[in-house]
C-alpha positions in Angstrom: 40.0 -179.6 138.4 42.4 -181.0 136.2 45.8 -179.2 135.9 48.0 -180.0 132.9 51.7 -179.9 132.0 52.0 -177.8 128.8 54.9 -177.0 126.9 57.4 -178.4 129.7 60.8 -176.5 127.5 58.6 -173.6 126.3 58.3 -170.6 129.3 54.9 -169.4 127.3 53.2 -172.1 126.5 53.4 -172.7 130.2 52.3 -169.5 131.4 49.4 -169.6 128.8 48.1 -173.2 129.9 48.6 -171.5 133.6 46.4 -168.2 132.7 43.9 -170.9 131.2 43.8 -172.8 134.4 43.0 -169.5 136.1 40.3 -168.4 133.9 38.6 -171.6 134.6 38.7 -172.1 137.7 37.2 -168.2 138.2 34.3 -168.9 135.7 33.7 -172.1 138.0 33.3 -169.4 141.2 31.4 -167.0 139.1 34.1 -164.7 138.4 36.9 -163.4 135.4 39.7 -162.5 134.6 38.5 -158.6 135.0 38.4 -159.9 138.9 41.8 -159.7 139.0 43.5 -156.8 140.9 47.3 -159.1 141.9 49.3 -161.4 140.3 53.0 -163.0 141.3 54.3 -164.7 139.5 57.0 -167.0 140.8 59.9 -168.1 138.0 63.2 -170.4 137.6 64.6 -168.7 134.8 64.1 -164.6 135.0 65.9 -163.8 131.3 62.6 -165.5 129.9 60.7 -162.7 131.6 59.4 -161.4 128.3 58.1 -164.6 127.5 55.6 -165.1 130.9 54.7 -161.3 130.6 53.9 -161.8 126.6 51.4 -164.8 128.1 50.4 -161.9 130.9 49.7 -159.3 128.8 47.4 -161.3 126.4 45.7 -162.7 129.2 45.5 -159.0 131.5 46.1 -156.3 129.3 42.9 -154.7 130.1 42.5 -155.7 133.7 45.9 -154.2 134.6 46.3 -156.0 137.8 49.6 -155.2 140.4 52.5 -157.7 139.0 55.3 -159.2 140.9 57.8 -161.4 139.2 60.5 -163.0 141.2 62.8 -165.9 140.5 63.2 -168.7 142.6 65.9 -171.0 142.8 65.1 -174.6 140.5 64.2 -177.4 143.2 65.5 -180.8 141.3 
C-alpha cells in the first residue's frame, strides 16, 4: 500500500489523506469505516485540534467511534 504526504502545512488535508489511507486499507480486508469502534489520534500541534476533528467528523460522524487526541512533542 502506498502512503502519501498530503498537504505537509495544512493539519486537514493531512488528516483527510490519513482517513483515506484508512478507508482503503479496510475495503482491502473486507471491512469500513462503520468497523470502527477507536480512534487516537496522535498530534504536534493541539490548537489545530478543530481542524483533525473537522477531517474526523466527516470521515466518522455516523460511526461515532471512542476518540483520543493527544499531542506529542515534534521529533526534528
Amino acid at each position: 500500500m502506498t502512503v502519501r504526504l498530503s498537504g505537509s502545512d495544512d493539519a486537514y488535508a493531512q488528516s483527510v489523506q490519513c482517513l483515506k489511507n484508512i478507508e482503503r486499507a479496510l475495503h482491502r480486508l473486507g471491512a469500513g469505516l462503520e468497523h470502527i469502534v477507536r480512534t487516537r489520534m496522535f498530534v504536534t500541534d493541539i490548537s489545530l485540534w478543530e481542524e483533525y476533528g473537522r477531517a474526523h467528523g466527516e470521515f466518522l460522524r455516523d460511526v461515532m467511534p471512542a476518540t483520543t487526541m493527544v499531542e506529542v512533542p515534534r521529533v526534528d
